[in-house]
C-alpha positions in Angstrom: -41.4 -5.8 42.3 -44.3 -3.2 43.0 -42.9 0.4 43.0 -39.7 -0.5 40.6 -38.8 1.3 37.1 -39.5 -0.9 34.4 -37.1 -1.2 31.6 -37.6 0.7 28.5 -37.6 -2.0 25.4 -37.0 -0.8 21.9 -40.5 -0.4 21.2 -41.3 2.0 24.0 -38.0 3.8 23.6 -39.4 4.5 19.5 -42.8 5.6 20.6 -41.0 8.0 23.6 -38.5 9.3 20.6 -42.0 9.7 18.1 -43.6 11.6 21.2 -40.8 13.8 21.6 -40.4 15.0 18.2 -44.2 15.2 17.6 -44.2 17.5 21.1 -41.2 19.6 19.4 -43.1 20.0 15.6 -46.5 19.3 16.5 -49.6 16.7 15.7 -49.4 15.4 11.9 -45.4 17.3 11.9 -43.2 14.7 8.9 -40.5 12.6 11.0 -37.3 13.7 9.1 -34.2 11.0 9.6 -31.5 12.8 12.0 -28.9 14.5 10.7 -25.6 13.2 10.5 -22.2 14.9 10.7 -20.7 15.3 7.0 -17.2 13.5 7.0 -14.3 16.2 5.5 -12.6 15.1 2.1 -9.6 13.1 3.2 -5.9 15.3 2.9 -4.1 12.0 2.1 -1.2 14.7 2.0 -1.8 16.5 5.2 1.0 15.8 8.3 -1.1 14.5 11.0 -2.8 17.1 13.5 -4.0 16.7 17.3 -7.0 15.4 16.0 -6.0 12.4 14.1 -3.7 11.2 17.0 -7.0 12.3 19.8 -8.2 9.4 17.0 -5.4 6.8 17.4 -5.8 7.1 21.1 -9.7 6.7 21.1 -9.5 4.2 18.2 -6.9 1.7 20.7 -9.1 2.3 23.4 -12.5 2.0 21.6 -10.4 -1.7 20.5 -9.6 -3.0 24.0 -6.5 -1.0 24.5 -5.6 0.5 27.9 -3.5 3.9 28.0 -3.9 4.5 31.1 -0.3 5.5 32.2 0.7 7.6 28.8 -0.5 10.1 26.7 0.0 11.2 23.1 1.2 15.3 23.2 3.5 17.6 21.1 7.3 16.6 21.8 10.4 18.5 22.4 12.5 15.6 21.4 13.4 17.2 18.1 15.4 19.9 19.6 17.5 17.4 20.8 20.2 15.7 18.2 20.5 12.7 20.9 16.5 11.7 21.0 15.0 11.6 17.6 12.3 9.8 16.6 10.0 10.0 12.7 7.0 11.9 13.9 9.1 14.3 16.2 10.8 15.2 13.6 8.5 16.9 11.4 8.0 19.5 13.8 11.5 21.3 13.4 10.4 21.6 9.9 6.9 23.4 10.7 5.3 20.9 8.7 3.8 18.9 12.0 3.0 19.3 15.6 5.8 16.7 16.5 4.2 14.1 18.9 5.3 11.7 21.4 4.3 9.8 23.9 4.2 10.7 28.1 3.7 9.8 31.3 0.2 10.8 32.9 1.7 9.6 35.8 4.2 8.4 38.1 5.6 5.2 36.4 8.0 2.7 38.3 10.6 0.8 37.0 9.5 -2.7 36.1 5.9 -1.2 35.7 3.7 -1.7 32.7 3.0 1.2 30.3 0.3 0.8 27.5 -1.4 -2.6 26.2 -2.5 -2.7 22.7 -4.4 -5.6 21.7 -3.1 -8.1 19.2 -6.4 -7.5 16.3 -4.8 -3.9 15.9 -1.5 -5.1 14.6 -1.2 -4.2 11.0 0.9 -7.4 9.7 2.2 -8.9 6.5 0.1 -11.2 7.0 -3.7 -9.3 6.7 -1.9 -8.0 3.6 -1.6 -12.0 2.2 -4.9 -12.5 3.4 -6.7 -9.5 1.8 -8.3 -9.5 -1.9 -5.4 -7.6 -2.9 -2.9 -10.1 -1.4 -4.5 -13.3 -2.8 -4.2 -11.9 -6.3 -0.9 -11.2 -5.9 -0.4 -14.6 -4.4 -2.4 -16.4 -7.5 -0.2 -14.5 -9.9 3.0 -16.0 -8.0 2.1 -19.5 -8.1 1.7 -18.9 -12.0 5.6 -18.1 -12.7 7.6 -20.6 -14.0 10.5 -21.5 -11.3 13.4 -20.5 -13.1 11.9 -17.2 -13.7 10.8 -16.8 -10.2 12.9 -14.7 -8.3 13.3 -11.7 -11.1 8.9 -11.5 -11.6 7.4 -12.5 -8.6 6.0 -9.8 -6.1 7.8 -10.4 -2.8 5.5 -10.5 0.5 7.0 -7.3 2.2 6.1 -5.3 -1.6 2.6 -7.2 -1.3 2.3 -5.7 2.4 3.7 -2.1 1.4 0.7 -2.3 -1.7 -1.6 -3.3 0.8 -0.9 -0.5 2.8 -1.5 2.1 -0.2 -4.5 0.4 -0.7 -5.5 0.7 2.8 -5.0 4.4 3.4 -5.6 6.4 -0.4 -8.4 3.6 -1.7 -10.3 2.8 1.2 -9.6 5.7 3.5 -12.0 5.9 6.6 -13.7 2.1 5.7 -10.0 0.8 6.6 -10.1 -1.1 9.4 -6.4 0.8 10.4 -7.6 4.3 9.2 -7.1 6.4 12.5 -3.8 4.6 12.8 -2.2 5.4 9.1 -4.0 8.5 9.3 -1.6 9.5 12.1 2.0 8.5 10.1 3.7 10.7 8.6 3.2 11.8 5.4 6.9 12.9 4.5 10.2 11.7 5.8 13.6 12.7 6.1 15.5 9.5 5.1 17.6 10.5 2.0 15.6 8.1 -0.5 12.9 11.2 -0.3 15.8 14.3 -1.3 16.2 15.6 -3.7 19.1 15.3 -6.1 21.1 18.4 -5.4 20.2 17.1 -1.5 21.6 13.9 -2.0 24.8 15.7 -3.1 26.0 16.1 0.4 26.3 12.3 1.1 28.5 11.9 -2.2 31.7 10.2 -1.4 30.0 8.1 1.5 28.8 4.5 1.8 25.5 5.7 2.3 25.3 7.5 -1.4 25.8 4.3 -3.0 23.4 2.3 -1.0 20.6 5.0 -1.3 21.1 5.0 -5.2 21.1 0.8 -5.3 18.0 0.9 -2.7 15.8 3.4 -4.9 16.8 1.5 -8.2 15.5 -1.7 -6.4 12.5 0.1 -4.7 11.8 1.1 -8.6 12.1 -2.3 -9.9 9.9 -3.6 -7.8 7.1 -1.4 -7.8 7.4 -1.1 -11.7 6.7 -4.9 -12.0 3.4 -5.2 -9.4 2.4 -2.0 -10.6 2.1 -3.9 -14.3 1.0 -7.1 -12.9 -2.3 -4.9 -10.6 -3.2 -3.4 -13.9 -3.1 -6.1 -16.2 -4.5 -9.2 -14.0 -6.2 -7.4 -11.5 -7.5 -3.9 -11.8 -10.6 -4.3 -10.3 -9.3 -5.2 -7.4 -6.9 -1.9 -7.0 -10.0 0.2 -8.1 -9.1 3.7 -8.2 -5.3 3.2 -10.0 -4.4 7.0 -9.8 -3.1 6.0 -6.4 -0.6 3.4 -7.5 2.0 5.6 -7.4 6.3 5.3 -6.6 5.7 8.5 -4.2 2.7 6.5 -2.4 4.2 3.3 -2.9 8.0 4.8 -1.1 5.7 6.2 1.8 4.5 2.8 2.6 7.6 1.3 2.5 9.4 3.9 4.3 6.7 3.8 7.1 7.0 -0.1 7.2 11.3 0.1 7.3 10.6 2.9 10.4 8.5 1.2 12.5 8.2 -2.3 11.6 8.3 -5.3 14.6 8.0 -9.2 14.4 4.6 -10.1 13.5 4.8 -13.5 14.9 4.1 -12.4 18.8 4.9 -16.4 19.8 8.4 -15.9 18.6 8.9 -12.2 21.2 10.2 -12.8 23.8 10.2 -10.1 26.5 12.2 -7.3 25.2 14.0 -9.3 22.4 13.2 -10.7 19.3 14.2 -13.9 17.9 16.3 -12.4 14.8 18.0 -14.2 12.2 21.3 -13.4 10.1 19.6 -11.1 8.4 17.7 -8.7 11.2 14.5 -10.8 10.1 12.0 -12.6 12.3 10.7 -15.9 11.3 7.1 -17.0 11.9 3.5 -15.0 11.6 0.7 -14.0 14.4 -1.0 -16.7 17.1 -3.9 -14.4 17.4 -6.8 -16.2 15.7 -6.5 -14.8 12.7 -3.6 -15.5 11.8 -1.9 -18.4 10.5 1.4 -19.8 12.5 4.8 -20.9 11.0 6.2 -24.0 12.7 9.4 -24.5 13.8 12.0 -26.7 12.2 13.4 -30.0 13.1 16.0 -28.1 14.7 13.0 -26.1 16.6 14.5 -23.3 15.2 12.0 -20.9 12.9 13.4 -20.8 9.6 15.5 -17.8 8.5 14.4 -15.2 5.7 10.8 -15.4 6.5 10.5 -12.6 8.4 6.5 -11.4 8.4 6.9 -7.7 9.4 4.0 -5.8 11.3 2.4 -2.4 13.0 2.4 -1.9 16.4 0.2 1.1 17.0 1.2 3.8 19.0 4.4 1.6 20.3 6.1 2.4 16.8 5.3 6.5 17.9 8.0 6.4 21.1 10.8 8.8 20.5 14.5 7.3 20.5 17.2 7.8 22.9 20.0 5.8 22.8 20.1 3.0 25.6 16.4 3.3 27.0 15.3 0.3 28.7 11.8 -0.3 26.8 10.2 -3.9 26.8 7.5 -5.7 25.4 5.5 -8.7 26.2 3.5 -10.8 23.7 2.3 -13.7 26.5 -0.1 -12.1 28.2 -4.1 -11.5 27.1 -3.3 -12.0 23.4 -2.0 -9.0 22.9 1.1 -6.9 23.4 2.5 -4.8 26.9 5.5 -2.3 27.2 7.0 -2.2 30.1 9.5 0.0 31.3 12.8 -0.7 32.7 13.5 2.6 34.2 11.5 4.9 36.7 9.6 7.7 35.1 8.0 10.5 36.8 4.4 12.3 35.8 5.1 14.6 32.4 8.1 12.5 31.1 8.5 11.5 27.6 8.5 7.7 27.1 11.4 6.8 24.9 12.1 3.6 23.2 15.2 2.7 21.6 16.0 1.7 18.1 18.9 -0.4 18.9 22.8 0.2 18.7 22.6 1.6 15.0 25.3 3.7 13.7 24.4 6.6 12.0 24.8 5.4 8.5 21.7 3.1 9.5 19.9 5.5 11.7 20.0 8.1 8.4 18.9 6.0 6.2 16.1 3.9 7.8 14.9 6.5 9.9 16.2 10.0 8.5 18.5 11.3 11.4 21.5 11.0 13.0 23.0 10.9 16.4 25.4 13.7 17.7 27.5 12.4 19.7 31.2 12.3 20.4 32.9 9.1 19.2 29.4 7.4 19.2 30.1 4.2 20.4 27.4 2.7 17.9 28.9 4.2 15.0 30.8 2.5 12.1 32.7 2.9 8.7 31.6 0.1 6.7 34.5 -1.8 4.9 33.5 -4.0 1.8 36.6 -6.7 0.9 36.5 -7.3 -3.1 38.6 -9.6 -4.4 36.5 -11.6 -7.1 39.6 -10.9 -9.7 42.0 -13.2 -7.6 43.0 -16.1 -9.3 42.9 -18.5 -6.0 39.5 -16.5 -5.3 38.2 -20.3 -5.0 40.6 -21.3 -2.2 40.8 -18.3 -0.5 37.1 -17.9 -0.3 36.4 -21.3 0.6 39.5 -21.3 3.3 38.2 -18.2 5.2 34.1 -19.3 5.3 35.1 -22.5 7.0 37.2 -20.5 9.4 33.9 -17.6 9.7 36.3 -15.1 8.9 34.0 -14.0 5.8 31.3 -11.6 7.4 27.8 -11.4 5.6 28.2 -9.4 2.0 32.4 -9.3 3.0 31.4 -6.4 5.3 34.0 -5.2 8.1 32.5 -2.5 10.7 35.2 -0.1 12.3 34.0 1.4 14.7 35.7 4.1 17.3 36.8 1.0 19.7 37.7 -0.9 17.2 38.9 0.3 14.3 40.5 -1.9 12.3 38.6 -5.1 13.6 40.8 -8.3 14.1 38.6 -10.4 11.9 39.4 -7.5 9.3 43.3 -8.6 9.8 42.9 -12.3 9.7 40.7 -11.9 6.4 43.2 -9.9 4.4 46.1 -11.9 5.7 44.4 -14.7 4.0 43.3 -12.4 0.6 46.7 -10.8 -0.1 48.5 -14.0 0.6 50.1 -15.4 -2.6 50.2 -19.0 -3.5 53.8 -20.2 -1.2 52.0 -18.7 1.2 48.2 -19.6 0.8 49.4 -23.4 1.2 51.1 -22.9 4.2 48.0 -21.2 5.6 46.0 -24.5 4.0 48.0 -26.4 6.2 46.9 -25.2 9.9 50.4 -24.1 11.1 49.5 -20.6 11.7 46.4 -19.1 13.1 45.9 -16.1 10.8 43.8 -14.7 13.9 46.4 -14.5 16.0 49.6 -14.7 14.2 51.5 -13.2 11.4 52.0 -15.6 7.9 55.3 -13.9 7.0 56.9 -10.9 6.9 56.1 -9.8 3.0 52.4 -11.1 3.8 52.1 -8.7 6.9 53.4 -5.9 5.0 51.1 -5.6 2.4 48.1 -6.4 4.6 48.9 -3.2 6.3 50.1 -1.6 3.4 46.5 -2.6 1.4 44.8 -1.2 4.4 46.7 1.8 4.1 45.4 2.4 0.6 41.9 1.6 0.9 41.3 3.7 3.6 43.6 6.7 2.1 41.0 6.1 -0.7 38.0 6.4 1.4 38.9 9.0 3.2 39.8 11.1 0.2 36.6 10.1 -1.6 35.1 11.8 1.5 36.6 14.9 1.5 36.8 15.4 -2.3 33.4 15.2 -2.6 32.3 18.4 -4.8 29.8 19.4 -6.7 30.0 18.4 -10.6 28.9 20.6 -13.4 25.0 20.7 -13.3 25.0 21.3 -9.7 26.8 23.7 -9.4 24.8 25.7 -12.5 21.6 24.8 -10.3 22.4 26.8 -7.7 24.2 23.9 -5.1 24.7 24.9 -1.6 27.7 22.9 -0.4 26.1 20.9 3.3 28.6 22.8 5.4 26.6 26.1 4.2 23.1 24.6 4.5 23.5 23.4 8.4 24.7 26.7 9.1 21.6 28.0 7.7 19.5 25.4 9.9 18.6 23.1 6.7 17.6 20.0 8.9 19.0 17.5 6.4 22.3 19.3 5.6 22.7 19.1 9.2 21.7 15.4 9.3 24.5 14.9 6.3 26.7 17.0 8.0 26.9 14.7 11.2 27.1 11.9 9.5 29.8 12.5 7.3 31.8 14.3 10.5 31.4 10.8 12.3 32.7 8.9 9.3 35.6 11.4 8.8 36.5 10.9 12.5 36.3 6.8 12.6 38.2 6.9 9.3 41.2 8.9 10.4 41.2 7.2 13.8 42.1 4.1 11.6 44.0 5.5 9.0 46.1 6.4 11.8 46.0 2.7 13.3 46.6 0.8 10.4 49.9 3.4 9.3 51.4 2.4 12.2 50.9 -1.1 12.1 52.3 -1.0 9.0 55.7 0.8 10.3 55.8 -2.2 12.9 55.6 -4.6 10.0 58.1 -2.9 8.0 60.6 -2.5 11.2 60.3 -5.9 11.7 61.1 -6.7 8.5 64.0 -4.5 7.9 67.0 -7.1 8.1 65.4 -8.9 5.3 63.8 -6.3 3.6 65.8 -5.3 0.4 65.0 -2.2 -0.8 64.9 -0.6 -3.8 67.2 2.7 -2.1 69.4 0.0 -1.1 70.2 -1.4 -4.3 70.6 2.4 -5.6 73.0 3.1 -3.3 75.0 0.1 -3.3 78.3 1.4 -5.1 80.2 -1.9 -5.1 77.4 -3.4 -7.2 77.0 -0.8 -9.7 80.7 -0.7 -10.2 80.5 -4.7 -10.7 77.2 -4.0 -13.0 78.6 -1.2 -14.9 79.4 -3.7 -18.1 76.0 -4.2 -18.4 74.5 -0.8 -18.0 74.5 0.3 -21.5 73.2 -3.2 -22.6 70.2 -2.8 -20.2 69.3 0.8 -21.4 69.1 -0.5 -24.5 66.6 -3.8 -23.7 64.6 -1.5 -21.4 65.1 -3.5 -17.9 63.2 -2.3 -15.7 63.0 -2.8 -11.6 62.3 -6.6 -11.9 65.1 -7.3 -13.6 67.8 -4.9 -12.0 66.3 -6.5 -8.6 67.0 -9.9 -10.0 70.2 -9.3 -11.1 70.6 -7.7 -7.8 70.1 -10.7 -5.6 72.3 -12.9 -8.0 75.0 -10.8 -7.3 74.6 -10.2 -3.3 74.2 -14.0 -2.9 78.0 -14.3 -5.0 79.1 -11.8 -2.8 77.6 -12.9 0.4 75.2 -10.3 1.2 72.1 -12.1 1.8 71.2 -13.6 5.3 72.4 -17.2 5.5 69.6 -19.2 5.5 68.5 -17.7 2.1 69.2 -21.1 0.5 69.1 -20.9 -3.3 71.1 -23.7 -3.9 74.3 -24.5 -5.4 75.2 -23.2 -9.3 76.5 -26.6 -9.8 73.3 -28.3 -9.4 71.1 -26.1 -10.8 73.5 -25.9 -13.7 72.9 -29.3 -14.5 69.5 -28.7 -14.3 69.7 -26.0 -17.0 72.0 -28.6 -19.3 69.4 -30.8 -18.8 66.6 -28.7 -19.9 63.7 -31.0 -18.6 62.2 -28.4 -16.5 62.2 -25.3 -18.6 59.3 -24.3 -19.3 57.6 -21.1 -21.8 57.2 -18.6 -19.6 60.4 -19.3 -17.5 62.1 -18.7 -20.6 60.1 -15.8 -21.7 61.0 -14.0 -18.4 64.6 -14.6 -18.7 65.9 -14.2 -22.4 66.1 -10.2 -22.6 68.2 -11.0 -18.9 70.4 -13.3 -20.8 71.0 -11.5 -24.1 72.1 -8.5 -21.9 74.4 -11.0 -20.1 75.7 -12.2 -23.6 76.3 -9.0 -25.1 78.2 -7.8 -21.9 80.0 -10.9 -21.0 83.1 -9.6 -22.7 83.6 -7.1 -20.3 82.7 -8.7 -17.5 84.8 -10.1 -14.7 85.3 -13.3 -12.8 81.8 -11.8 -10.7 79.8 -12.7 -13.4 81.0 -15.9 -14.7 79.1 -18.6 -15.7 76.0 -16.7 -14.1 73.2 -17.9 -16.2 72.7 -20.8 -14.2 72.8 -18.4 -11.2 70.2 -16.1 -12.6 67.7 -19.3 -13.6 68.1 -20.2 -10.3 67.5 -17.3 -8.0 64.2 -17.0 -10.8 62.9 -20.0 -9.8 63.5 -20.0 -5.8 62.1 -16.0 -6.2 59.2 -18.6 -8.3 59.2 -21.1 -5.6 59.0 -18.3 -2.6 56.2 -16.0 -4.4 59.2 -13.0 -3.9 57.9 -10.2 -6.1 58.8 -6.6 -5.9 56.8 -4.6 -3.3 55.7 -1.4 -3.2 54.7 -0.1 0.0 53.3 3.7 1.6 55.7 4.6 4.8 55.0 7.6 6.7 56.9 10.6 5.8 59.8 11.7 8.1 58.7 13.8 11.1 62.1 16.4 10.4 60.0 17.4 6.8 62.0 20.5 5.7 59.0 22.1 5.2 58.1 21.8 8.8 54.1 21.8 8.2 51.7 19.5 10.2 50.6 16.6 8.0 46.8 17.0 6.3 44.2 15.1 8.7 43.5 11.8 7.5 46.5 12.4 5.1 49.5 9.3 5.5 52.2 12.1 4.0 53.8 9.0 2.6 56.2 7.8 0.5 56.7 5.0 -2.1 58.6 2.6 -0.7 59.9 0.0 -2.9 62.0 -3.7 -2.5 61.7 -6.9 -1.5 61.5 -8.9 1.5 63.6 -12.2 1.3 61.4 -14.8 3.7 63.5 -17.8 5.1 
């Protein structure tokens, strides 16, 4: 149409761009190629600044991301010890600006917050697919199958490489550079202190695991570090980067922030997780590949493909904030609030109900908060030297009593967990007992097995938490560290050390759970041993019982001299209280006649009976002149009160009872301390 602009084509557009620079320099002036702007070196150790995360948000937005309700500005959430998050944290150390995510606006409840697109997600599965991945992959499928599981490279180390490679080889040609630019470079889970740091968790659960973890982290990296420069260095390039302390920062970044890679298996605001907090199942996104179900339509467990969520993985916790996300909509992923926010608010996410043993070590802080409801005292039950280990174990997984890695969690509302109960009544149970358990008469739930049984269930639980608890507070410095100049944790919180602090909390909350139960489980074991007491012989009883000394006095010197100790007095014991009708009447033993005939017999001795019992009779021989009619013909009555003690599983106890409250020393027991004493006998069951 006459009168109308036409479009400038790339041909005109050159010849006005020539023109211009030709009016600027003048006829016959050299064209000189613009300038462009010279990139910086890359501080590959450098906490992020405003400018790499002003790069995160253009680089989502650039991708087909919307942001159009949230921001990315410096937090206060680290001042906090109830909303922590990884990058907030660094800011309390000076070391970062401490960023989170806000509200530009006014959000509702129910509203959607930030999109970003599913071609952003860093997953485990671009790691499989990259050069670096397939090499790793070909060198799996060349290991013989029985030596398989101790040299292969595992997917997640694969991913963690991949991430290394990503960052320190390829740097800005990495498709994910403004995103891993933006991590943090240092973290405050203990696998990064310092010896003399990690210290303060000695005597904890957590000391142990760190130490296994690292040892684990170090065999791994140790074997693809060999197999990269061997098979494929050319692929690595540049191997100054192949690092642990590179290698640990991948990792940890990945353990921080990791979701489900598989968005078809997300459902809104959940994940599909298996036993072992693992997702099964990869991307739908086009590029990558998708795990099917099983005949069962259930994705299989232990294939979890772990992935990036950019910017999503950067929300702040706080304990209980409703924050969900949608993978069904315009291939990609939305969060969506559950609450109301107003403009200027911090969007938080939260990590989950995680105790503070979990929250320190995966994500390098912990919660302060009284009798945190999500914390726990892990409880591992050992009892690989039992000889009916086989029964025992096999009777309590068919009854899913066994938790995964014989784990119990107390926990402040439950602190000494039923299944805990059930599991040891079943693991302290001795043989009599263990078959009538085998037989489905009791419900070890619900009900008590005997009365010796429930005793030393308590009693056991007594000890191992006695010995937890002092491991806890015992826990000082050895030798070395003290020469190195050791600041014990309660010193270095004082002094605002972030991760003394951190410790501090953490083994506060532990103390607190642990004397809560200590406390639980002492008297639970009072009830058992009150109800109990009328068949509960103990060892102060058979000290104090004059008449049976003076009836025993023949064979004092006799006993002295063969060394009897408390089995054998006990014995002895309950041959005579059953002559002299002291034991309750339905402890049948049976008559002396018959098992006199028995003994003439001698078809049913057997080596060790006979082992047990000759130092008992040579005492009885060499006394039995001055013995009266008490003790006559009392062999037979000694074999058999061994043998129904044999046939019941009756053994000697020896059992913790709290001390009495009228102590003549008056003083208030030691927290977490029983102030018990030994208390010794044996419980004659029906």
């Amino acid at each position: 149409m006459a009168g109308q602009p036409r479009p400038i084509s790339a041909d005109h557009d050159g010849n006005m761009e020539r023109h211009r620079q030709q009016s600027q320099h003048g006829a016959g002036a050299v064209d000189r190629p613009e300038k462009r702007a010279r990139l910086e070196p890359i501080d590959h150790d450098a906490e992020p600044v405003e400018a790499d995360y002003r790069r995160l948000e253009k680089w989502i937005l650039d991708n087909g991301g919307n942001l159009e309700n949230i921001c990315l500005r410096k937090s206060e959430t680290c001042k906090s010890c109830n909303s922590w998050s990884f990058d907030s944290m660094m800011s309390r150390q000076g070391i970062s600006e401490g960023f989170g995510v806000f509200a530009k606006t006014n959000i509702p409840a129910g509203a959607d917050v930030a999109f970003v697109p599913s071609h952003l997600i860093l997953s485990e599965t671009d790691a499989l697919a990259s050069d670096l991945g397939r090499a790793l992959l070909a060198h799996n499928a060349t290991i013989p199958l029985d030596e398989y599981p101790a040299q292969h490279v595992c997917t997640k180390t694969i991913l963690w490489l991949f991430i290394v490679h990503e960052f320190f080889n390829k740097g800005r040609a990495s498709k994910w550079f403004p995103y891993l630019r933006a991590l943090p470079r240092s973290y405050d889970t203990p696998l990064f202190w310092p010896e003399h740091e990690r210290a303060w968790l000695r005597g904890t659960n957590l000391h142990f695991v760190v130490t296994e973890k690292e040892a684990e982290l170090q065999a791994d990296f140790a074997a693809a570090k060999a197999m990269i420069l061997d098979r494929v260095p050319q692929v690595w390039g540049d191997v100054s980067t192949l690092t642990f302390a590179n290698f640990l920062w991948a990792r940890t970044s990945c353990s921080s922030r990791a979701f489900p890679s598989d968005l078809r298996v997300v459902e809104q605001g959940r994940t599909n997780e298996s036993k072992d907090d693992d997702v099964a199942g990869i991307g739908r996104d086009g590029v990558h590949a998708v795990m099917q179900p099983g005949p069962d339509g259930k994705y299989p467990p232990c294939k979890c493909f772990l992935a990036l969520w950019p910017l999503f993985d950067m929300l702040n916790h706080r304990r209980g904030q409703s924050m969900m996300w949608d993978a069904t909509r315009d291939n990609g992923i939305w969060f969506t609030t559950g609450v109301s926010m107003t403009k200027g608010e911090e969007v938080f996410n939260s990590y989950g109900p995680k105790g503070n043993d979990e929250l320190l070590l995966s994500y390098g802080f912990c919660l302060d908060i009284p009798n945190n409801p999500d914390d726990y005292v892990p409880i591992k039950i050992n009892f690989a030297q039992d000889p009916l280990r086989d029964r025992k174990e096999s009777f309590l997984t068919h009854c899913n009593l066994l938790p995964f890695k014989s784990l119990f969690l107390l926990r402040h509302a439950d602190l000494i967990p039923a299944t805990l109960v059930a599991c040891m009544r079943v693991l302290v149970a001795n043989a009599t007992e263990l078959a009538f358990i085998e037989t489905g008469a009791v419900d070890v739930l619900t009900t008590h097995v005997s009365h010796r049984n429930e005793m030393t269930v308590w009693d056991t639980l007594v000890s191992l938490l006695s010995h937890k608890y002092a491991a806890l507070e015992s826990s000082s410095p050895d030798d070395d560290e003290a020469d190195s100049g050791y600041v014990p944790v309660e010193v270095a919180a004082a002094q605002g050390q972030f991760r003394a602090r951190m410790a501090l909390i953490y083994r506060s909350g532990q103390a607190h759970i642990l004397v809560a139960a200590l406390a639980n489980a002492a008297q639970q074991l009072g009830a058992a041993i009150e109800a109990a007491s009328d068949r509960f012989v103990r060892s102060a009883d058979i000290a104090d019982a004059v008449e049976f000394w003076d009836a025993a006095a023949p064979l004092i010197e006799n006993a002295a001299e063969a060394e009897w100790g408390p089995d054998e007095w006990l014995l002895v014991y309950l041959v005579w209280a059953q002559r002299a009708g002291k034991l309750p009447s339905d402890v049948a033993v049976g008559s002396s006649a018959a098992k006199r005939g028995d003994v003439e017999d001698g078809e049913d001795e057997d080596e060790d009976e006979d082992e047990a019992l000759t130092p008992i009779f040579a005492v009885l021989a060499a006394a039995e002149p001055n013995m009266g009619s008490m003790w006559k013909g009392v062999e037979a009555d000694v074999r058999a009160m061994f043998e129904w003690m044999q046939d019941h599983s009756v053994t000697l106890l020896n059992v913790q009872t709290a001390a009495a409250e009228d102590d003549d020393d008056g003083q208030d027991e030691e927290e977490g301390g029983m102030g018990a004493d030994l208390l010794m006998g044996v419980v004659l069951e029906q």
